[in-house]
Phi, psi and omega in degrees: 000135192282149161279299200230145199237142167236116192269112161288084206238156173264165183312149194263345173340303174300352163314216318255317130333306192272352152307301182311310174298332198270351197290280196309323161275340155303324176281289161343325197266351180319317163325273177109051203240133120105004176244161209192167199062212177280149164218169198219165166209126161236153179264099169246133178272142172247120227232156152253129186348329179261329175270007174287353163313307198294341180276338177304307193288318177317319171297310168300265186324295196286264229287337190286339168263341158277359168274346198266353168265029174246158192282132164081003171279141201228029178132166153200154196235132194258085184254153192211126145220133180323287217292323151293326215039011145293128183252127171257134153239130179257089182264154179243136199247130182282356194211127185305324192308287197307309181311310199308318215256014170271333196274028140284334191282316207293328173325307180285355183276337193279309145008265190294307168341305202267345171277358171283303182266033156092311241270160168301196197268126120357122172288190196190140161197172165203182207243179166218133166252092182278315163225106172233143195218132169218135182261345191192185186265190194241107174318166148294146185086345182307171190198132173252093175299140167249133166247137145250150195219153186264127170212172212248320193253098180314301227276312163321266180340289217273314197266005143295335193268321179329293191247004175225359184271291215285318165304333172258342159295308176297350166302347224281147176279134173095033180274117169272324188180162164228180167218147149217108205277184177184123179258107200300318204273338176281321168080039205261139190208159203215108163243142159251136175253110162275128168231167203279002175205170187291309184292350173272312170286011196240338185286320220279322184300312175307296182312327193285336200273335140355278171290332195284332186297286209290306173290002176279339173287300184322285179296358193094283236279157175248116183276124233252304193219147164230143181218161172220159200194141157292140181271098183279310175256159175192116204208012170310100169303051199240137194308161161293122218240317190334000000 
């Protein structure tokens, strides 16, 4: 199990801004008019730093099987950092339709969750899943760089990353899979690269920051944040997106 993470983050300012878009989308997805594929919603908590074991288990042990027994859940994933205590959990939905008609269930488990790990009331956002590609599976010990990134040609955005990102992360060492999640109405976009161990990904960095530079000229986007997080769970069904 990795102990320590050195988090790459950009100035956060622009957070404040991207509070207004999640606003704004929430209301917009209320419609439900006209969307398809995979979704996703993650929670995140700021746990203190001595409960994220008990919360990891809780998560596991409690909550992932009463969520893999609501219609259409197809997993979930867990990211941590120690050194922060910021915590993601992620569940993936074959349906918008599925995510939706889960949050009355899910809310007290979502709850109960952030009073196990300490933590303020859980942020909520949810997702679209637009690209996902794994050459293996993700080991014990996996770790994940995260971006979040802001963009204006969605269509631009998904198909730099499709075709001009993902073929050099995968050369990348230790590489298991990436994703890119996207919020169509917010113009909000959450990408992961996982790799098997803290030292391939720590190895890993210059270059990334490298591509994460160049395809963001590419694509248009504003890059909001980069963070690295242990992969504690990591149990997402979700089909190959690539």
């Amino acid at each position: 199990m990795v102990d320590r993470f050195r988090p790459r983050l950009r100035p956060l300012a622009p957070r404040r801004k991207v509070e207004g878009y999640r606003r704004r989308r929430r209301d917009a997805a209320s419609t439900g008019e006209g969307v398809e594929g995979v979704f996703a919603r993650s929670t995140t908590v700021q746990a203190h730093q001595d409960t994220i074991d008990a919360g990891i288990a809780h998560m596991r042990d409690e909550v992932m099987p009463e969520l893999m027994e609501m219609p259409g859940c197809v997993g979930m994933s867990m990211l941590v950092d120690r050194e922060s205590g910021r915590c993601i959990a992620t569940t993936s939905w074959e349906s918008m339709e599925a995510m939706r008609d889960s949050a009355d269930r899910v809310r007290p488990l979502r709850d109960h969750a952030a009073e196990v790990m300490g933590g303020n009331r859980a942020q909520v956002d949810e997702w679209e899943i637009a690209v996902l590609h794994r050459t293996r599976p993700a080991p014990e010990g996996a770790c994940c760089r995260v971006t979040w990134t802001r963009f204006d040609q969605l269509d631009r955005a998904i198909d730099t990353y499709r075709m001009g990102l993902l073929p050099e992360l995968e050369r990348l060492d230790g590489f298991c899979s990436a994703s890119l999640m996207i919020d169509r109405e917010a113009g909000l976009a959450v990408s992961s690269v996982t790799y098997d161990s803290h030292a391939n990904m720590a190895s890993t960095r210059n270059r990334a920051d490298a591509l994460r530079s160049r395809g963001a000229e590419e694509a248009g986007v504003e890059i909001l944040e980069v963070a690295e997080f242990e992969l504690a769970l990591a149990h997402l069904r979700v089909p190959e997106m690539a």
